[in-house]
N, C-alpha and C positions, 0 to 999 in steps of 0.2 A: 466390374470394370477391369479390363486388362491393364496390366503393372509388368514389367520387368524387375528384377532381382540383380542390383547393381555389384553388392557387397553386401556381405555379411559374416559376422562374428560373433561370439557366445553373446546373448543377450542384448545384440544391435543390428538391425539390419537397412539395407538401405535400397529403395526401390523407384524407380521412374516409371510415372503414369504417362502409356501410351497413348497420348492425345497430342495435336498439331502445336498447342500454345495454352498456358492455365493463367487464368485471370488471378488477380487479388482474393475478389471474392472467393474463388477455387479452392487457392490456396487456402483461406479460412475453413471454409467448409470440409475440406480434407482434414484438416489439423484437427480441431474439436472434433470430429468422427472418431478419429484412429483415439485422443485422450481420453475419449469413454469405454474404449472397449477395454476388457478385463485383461489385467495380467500388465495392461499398456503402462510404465513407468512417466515416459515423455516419448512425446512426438516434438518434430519440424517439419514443413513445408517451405519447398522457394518456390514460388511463381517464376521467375526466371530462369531456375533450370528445370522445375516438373520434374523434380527429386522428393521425397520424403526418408527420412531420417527417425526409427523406431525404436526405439529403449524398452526391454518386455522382459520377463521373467522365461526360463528357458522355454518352460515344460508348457506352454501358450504361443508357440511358433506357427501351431495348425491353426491354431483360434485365429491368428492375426491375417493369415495365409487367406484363409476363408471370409474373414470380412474383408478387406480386402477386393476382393475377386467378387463380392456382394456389393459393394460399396456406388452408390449413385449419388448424384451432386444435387437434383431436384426433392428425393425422399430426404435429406440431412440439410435442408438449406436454414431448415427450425434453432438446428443446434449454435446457431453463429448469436453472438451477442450485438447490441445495434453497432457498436464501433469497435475493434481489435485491437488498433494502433498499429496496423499493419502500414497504410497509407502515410502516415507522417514519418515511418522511418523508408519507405519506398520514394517517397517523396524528396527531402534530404540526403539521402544517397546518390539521388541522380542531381543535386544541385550542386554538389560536392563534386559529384565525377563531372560536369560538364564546367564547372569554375574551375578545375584546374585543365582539364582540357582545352578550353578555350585562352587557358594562361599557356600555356605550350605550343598550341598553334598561331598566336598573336608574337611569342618572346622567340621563336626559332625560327619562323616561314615566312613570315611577311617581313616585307623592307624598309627599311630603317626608315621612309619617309612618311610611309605609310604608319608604322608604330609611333610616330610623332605623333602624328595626329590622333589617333586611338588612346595615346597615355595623357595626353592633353584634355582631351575630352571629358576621360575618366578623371582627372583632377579637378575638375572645374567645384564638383560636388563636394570632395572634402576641402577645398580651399575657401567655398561659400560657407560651410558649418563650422571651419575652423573661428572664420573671421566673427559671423554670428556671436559663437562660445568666447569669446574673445572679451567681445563688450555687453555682454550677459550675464556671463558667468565668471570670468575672470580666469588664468591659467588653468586649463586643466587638456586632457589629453587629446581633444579634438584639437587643440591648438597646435599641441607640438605632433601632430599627424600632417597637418597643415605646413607647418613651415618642414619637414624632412621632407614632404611630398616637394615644396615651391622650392626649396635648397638644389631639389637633385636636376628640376627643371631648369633652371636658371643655371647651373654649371652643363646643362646639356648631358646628366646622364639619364636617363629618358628610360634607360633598361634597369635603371636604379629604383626611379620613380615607380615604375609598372610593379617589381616586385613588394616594394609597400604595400600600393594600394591591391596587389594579389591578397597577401597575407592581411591586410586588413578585413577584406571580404571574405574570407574564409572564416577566419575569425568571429564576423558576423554571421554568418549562417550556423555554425556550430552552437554560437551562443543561443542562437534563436530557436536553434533542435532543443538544445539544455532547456532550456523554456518550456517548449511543447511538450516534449516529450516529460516534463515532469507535470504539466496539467493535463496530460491525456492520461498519465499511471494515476494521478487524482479523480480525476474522472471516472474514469475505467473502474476504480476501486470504490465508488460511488453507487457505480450500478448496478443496478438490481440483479440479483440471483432468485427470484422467486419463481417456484411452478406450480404452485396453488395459491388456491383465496375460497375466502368461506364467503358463499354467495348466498343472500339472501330471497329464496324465493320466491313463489307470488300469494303462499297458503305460510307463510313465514317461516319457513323451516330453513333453518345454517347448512347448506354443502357444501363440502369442501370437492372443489371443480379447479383443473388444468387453469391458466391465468388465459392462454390459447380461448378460449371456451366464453371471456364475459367479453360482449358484447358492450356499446356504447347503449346509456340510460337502464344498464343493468344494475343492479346493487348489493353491493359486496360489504362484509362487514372487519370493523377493521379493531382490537382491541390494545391493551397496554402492552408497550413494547414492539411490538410489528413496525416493520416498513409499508405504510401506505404504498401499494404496489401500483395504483394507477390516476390519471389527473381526472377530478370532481369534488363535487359538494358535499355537503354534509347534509343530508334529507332527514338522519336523526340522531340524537344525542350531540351532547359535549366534549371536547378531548381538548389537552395540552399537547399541540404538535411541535415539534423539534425541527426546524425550516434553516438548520446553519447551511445546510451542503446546499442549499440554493442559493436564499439572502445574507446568509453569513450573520445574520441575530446570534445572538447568545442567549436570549430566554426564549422559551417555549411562547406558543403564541397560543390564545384560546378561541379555540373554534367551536362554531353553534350553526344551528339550523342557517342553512345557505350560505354557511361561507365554504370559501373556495379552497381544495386544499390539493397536491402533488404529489404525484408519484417520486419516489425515492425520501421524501422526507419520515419524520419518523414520531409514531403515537405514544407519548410517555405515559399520560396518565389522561384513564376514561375510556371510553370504547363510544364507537361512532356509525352509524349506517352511510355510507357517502355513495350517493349518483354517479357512477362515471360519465365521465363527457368524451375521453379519449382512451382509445384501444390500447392493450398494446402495444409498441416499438414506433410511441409519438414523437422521438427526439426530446426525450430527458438528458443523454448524454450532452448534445447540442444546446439544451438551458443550462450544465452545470461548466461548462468551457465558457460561455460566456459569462458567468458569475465571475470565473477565475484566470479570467484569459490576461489583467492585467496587475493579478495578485502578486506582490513580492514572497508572500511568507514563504514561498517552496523554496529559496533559495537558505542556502546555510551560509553564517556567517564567513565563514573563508570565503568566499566568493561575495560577498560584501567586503570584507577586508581586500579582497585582490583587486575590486572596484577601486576601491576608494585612497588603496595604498598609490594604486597606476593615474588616479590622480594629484595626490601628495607628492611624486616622484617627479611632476611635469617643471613646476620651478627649477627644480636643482638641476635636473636636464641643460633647462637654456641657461643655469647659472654657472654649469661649468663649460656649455659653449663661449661663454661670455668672458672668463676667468681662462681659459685658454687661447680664445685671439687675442686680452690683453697681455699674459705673459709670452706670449711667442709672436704676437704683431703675424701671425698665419691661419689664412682662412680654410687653408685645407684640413690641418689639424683642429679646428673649430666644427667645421663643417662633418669632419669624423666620428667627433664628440654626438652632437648633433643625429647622427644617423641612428645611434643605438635608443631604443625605444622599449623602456620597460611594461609600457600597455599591453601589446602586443598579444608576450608570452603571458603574460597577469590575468590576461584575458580569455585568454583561450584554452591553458593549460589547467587553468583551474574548475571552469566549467565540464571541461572534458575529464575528467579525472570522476567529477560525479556523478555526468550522466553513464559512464563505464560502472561504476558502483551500484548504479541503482539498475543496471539490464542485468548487472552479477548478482544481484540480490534475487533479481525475478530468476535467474537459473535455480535456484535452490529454491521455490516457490514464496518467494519473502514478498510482498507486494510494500514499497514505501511511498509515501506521497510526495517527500519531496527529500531535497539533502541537505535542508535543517536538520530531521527528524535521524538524521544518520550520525553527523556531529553530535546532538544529544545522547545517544548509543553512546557513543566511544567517551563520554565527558562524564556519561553517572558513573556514582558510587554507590548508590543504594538499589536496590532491585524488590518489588513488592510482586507478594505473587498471591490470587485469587486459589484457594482449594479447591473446588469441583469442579473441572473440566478443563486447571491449566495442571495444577501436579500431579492431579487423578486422573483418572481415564477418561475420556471425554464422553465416554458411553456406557454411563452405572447401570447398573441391572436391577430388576428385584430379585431379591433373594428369597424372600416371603412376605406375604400377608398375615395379620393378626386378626380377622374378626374378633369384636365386641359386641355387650349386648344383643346375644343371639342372630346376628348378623350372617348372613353365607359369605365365602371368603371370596367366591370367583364373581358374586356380585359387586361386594367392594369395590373389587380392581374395576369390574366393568365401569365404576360409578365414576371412580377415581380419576380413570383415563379418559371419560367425558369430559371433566371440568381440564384437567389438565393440557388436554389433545391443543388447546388455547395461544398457549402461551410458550414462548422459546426458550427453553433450558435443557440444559444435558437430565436432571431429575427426572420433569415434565416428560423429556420423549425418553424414558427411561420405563414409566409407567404406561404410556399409550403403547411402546412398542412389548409390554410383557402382555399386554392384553392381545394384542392384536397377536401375539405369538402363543397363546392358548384359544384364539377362534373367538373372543369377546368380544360382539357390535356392540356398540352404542350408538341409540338415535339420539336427536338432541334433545332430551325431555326438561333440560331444564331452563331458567328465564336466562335476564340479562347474567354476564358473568361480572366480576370487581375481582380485578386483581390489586394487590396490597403490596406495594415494592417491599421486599425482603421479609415477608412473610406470609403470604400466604393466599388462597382464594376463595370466595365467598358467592354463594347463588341460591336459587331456591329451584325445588322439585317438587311438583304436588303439594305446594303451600308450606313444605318443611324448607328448613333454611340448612343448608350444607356447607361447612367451611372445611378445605383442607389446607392444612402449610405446618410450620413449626411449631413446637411445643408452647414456645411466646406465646406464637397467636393463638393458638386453640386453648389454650387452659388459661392463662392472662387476660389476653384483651377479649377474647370472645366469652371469657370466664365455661367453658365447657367442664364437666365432671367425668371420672370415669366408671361406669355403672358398677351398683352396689353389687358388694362380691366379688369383685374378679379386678380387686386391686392386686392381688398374686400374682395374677396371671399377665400385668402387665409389668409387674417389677420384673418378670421372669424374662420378657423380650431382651435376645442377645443384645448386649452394648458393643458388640463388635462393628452392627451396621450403623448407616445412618439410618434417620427414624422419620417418618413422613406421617402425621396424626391427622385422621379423618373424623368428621362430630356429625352428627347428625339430631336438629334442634338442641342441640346442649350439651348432647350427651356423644362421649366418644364412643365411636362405632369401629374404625379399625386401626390399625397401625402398620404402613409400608414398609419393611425394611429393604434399606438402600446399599446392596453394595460396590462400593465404590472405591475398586483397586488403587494404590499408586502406578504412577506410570515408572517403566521398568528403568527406563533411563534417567528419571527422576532425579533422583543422587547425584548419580556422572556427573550431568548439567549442572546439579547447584555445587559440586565441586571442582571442576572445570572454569564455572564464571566466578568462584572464589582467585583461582589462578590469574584468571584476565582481570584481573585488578576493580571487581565488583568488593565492595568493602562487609559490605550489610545486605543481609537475604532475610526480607521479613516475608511468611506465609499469615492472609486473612481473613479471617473466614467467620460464616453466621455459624457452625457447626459448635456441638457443646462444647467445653473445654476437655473431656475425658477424646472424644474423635481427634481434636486438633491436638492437642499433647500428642497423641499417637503416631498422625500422618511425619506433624514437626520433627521427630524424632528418627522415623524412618526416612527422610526425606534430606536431611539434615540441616536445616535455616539456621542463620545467627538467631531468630527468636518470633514466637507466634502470637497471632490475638486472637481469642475464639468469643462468637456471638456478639460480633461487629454488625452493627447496621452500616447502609452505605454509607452517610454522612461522616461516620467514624474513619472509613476507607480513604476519603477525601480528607480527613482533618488528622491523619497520618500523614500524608503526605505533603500538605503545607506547611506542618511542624518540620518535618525534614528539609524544606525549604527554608524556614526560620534557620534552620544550621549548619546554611552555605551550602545544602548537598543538591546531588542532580538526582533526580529519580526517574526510573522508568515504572511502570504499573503495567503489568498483563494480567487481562481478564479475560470472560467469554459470555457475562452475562448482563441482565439489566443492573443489578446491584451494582456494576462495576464501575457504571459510566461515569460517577460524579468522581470520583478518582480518577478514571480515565482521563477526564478533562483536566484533572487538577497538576495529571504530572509530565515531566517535561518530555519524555517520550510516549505514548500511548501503544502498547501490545497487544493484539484479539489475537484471538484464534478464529478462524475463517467459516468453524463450524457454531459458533456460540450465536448469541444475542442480535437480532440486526442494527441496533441502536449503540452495542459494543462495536461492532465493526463501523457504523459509522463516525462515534468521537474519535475512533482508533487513528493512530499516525501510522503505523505499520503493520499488517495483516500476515498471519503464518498460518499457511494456506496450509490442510490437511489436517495432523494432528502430531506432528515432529518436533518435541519441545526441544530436540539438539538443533532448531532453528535455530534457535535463543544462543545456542554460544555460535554459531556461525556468521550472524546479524553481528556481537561482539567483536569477533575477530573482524569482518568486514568493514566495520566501522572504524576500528582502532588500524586496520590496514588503510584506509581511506585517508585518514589523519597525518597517518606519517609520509605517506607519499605527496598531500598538499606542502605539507612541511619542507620537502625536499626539493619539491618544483622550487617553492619560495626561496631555498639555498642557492640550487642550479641559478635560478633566473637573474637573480639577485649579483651571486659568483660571478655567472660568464658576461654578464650585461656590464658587469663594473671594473672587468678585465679589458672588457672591449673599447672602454670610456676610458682609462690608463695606458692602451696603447695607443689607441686614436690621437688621445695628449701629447704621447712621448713621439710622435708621427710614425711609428714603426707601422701602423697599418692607414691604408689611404682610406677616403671617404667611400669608394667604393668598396673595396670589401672588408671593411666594417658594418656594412649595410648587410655583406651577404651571409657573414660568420654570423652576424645577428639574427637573418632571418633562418637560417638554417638550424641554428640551437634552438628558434621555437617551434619550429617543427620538430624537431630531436625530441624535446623534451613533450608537446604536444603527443606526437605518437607512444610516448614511453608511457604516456597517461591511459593509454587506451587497451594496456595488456590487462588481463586482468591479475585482483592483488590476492587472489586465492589461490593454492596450487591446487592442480589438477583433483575432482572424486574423482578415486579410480573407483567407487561403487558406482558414479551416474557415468557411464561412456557416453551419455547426449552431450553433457556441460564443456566438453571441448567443441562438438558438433556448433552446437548453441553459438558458443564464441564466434565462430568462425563467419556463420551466419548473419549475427548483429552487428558484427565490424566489417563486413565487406563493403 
């Protein structure tokens, strides 16, 4: 496709696609294009100017150049996911620009008889909700919206009244983006990222086939831990399915033969054959907005307190209206009183302030569901961190195999990475992908598979029974041995790695060693979130005590637990709640979840577990554990800026209410200083609270972008 070449600078370029008008869709289909291609840091699209905006690694300027100029909007329309949230912020921009527009050509252009009647009109609404709220509810801030709007009527300032009922309407629109716009980042982050499923033939054999590819009344098979990727039944077996992101249950539900079960929910325990009924991109997004379209929990308490404070504040309002016409026997200094409205700014400044927090989050790829889950951030003191896949590298390797009892080594793995290929763990595709990078197929020769949360997996092959997982399970509870002779040989396996034990009928056959780096910035982070006022940094892990002392040390935590089951992970964490503390927990795996749910912020990593990312409250997309103090900083920057709106609002609202008293200012502009400081401090809410990366030159672009 031809592009022009707008600008461009080291590692940013900016180009405009030669076509007459780009639609939304366009715009989408562009975007995700350009963030797949190699070397791409971040892309943006406007559909409004048919601009793109590229953040790339230098030496990738031909790669970008070249696809590009390959680039077609019908071959890439696959890449779009069912919703973007492009539409609700396209949407609200233009409600926003034509609401003050239509306030400027109503309060400049037309005449004064004409604006009577239009301000009049528009009051009729808040005077009817006032009165309603009145004998309903008893004071609260509909009321005094009502009597400032009927005050300014009835003295005839008509240009008084309009600008109210402007700034009130603004005010609602915004609040109502804060809204959407945190159940569509819910949503959004809900959805599936899935591009395969293991389909179940018609001769029974498991493929792993493109999700594009099954077809309605095909059948797919679905095991422990997976995101059911599409809506149908269960034609076989039992499972405990995880249905919160839809019905919001907290316990698992148990499904059998013909029950019904949903794409995006999640298989905890058991494995299942299920019918599909519905293809692909059936409007899942669409069933989980409407679960949550009228949920409070996304809201964080500041904005419940700025609610409920802008109602606290409505008596004292009319009580020092009331305390000023009696001491001065003067209705224009009451009336002045009167006009300053702490709702207003309570209300708009403090929702705005989060949903700018949470698109700042998304520039750094931090996904949050709402801005409870941000407040929690900035309030803990403890921080728990999962070992394989949040401190270590999200991608261990093998380092070697041990065959046993006369075992081949390159069989092993083959065997290995069958059962494994299953199940979602950095270990798991640790083992499929060493195999699959030495030329090792696996058919599926073996039965049903059983996975064993936090330790291990169990199947049969040609009537032998095959378990692979930890030391627990394979010598404890499976009671496995290790063949006579060659106890040596297995005392002799490095203890540097981690250790992955394979048995076959009883007897151990081989031993995986797992290596599994720290991540390099590791440290930094857990000393850096020592700084931000993180008090306690526990690492927990199933790994023996000799690997966890290790990592702990290198890594540096106030203190570690090794060969934790989940339940342990979870009953940490409540204990730290027993002792007043806020905790966060970051994971990436199934083990994690029951902690996950137990603490007051919930952290995945984007590449872990699907049933992680679904308890998770906040997702850190990639593998950038300097998220972690960025999310920190962002939150604790979030905090103090609500804090301050509340001083301003608070300040200038109660300055305004003492001169209005003293008559220094009249009812009219007391009305306008006042609306004017919620706009002041509204807009001040919407810079962002991060200074500039100068490593991402998108993140200013980005700004520029979601605030216009």
């Amino acid at each position: 496709m031809r592009c022009q070449i707008l600008h461009e600078s080291s590692g940013r370029i900016r180009v405009h696609m030669m076509q007459y008008r780009m639609t939304m869709d366009q715009a989408d289909i562009l975007e995700y294009y350009l963030k797949r291609i190699d070397g791409v840091s971040d892309a943006t699209v406007s559909e409004r100017t048919g601009n793109a905006v590229i953040c790339f690694r230098q030496d990738d300027r031909d790669t970008i150049i070249s696809a590009l100029s390959s680039f077609s909007y019908e071959e890439n329309r696959s890449l779009v996911p069912e919703n973007t949230g492009r539409q609700i912020s396209h949407e609200f921009q233009d409600r926003i620009t034509w609401h003050v527009v239509r306030r400027g050509l109503t309060r400049f252009l037309l005449p004064l008889p004409v604006r009577m009647v239009i301000t009049i009109a528009h009051a009729v609404p808040y005077i009817v909700d006032g009165i309603r709220t009145l004998f309903t509810h008893g004071l609260q801030v509909p009321v005094l919206d009502m009597a400032s709007i009927t005050v300014s009527l009835l003295q005839g300032n008509f240009d008084t009244a309009g600008d109210i009922m402007f700034l009130l309407g603004l005010s609602e629109i915004l609040e109502e983006w804060t809204h959407k716009k945190s159940v569509d980042d819910l949503a959004r982050s809900m959805a599936l990222n899935i591009d395969k499923v293991w389909l179940r033939t018609a001769d029974g054999v498991d493929v792993l086939v493109p999700i594009e590819d099954v077809q309605t009344d095909d059948q797919i098979v679905v095991r422990t831990g997976s995101t059911i990727p599409l809506d149908g039944f269960v034609a076989e077996g039992e499972a405990s399915v995880n249905q919160a992101s839809l019905t919001g249950e907290s316990m698992p539900v148990r499904k059998k033969h013909g029950d019904p079960v949903y794409a995006g929910t999640v298989l905890e325990e058991g494995e299942c054959v299920i019918k599909i009924t519905k293809a692909a991109g059936s409007g899942r997004y669409d069933s989980i907005v409407k679960m949550i379209e009228d949920s409070e929990k996304l809201k964080s308490e500041a904005e419940h307190a700025a609610s409920e404070l802008a109602d606290r504040l409505v008596p004292w309002c009319f009580a020092a209206t009331g305390l000023t016409y009696l001491l001065t026997q003067n209705v224009t200094r009451a009336v002045s009183v009167l006009m300053v409205d702490f709702s207003c700014a309570l209300k708009l400044s403090i929702p705005i302030a989060v949903l700018s927090a949470m698109r700042e989050a998304s520039n750094y790829h931090i996904s949050v569901k709402g801005g409870k889950y941000l407040e929690a951030v900035a309030q803990a003191d403890t921080i728990v961190f999962d070992k394989t896949g949040t401190l270590t590298c999200s991608q261990p390797r093998v380092a070697m195999v041990v065959p046993f009892n006369g075992q081949d080594e390159k069989e092993m793995l083959r065997l290995a990475a069958c059962l494994e290929e299953h199940y979602p763990h950095s270990i798991a595709s640790a083992v499929v992908k060493a195999a699959s990078d030495q030329g090792l197929t696996h058919d599926e020769k073996h039965s049903e598979v059983q996975y064993v949360v936090a330790h291990g997996i169990a199947s049969h092959i040609d009537g032998q029974k095959i378990v692979i997982g930890s030391a627990h399970f394979i010598f404890e509870d499976e009671g496995c041995v290790i063949p006579e002779g060659e106890q040596e040989k297995f005392a002799a396996i490095p203890e540097e790695y981690s250790h992955l034990y394979m048995a076959e009928s009883g007897v151990l056959c081989a031993v995986i060693c797992i290596e599994d780096p720290i991540r390099k910035q590791a440290p930094a982070v857990i000393q850096k979130l020592h700084e931000l006022g993180i008090e306690k940094e526990v690492m927990m892990t199933g790994d023996s005590e000799r690997t966890a002392r290790a990592v702990a040390a290198l890594v540096g935590v106030d203190e570690y637990h090794s060969e934790v089951l989940p339940e342990d992970k979870a009953a940490f964490v409540n204990t730290e709640h027993a002792k007043g503390r806020k905790v966060i927990m970051i994971g990436d795996g199934i083990n994690d979840t029951p902690a996950l749910s137990a603490a007051d912020a919930a952290v995945a990593i984007s590449d872990g577990a699907a049933i992680a990312r679904e308890v998770a409250d906040i997702t850190l997309a990639g593998n950038d554990l300097e998220s972690l103090v960025t999310m920190r900083e962002l939150s604790d920057e979030l905090m103090k800026r609500i804090h301050q709106n509340y001083a301003m609002i608070l300040g200038i609202n109660s300055t305004l209410i003492a001169l209005g008293m003293l008559g220094i200012l009249t009812p009219a502009l007391t009305a306008y200083m006042h609306n004017f400081s919620t706009l002041a401090i509204s807009l001040h809410s919407m810079t962002p609270l991060l200074p500039k990366n100068d490593q991402n030159p998108c993140i200013e672009t980005r700004n520029a972008y979601t605030e216009s």
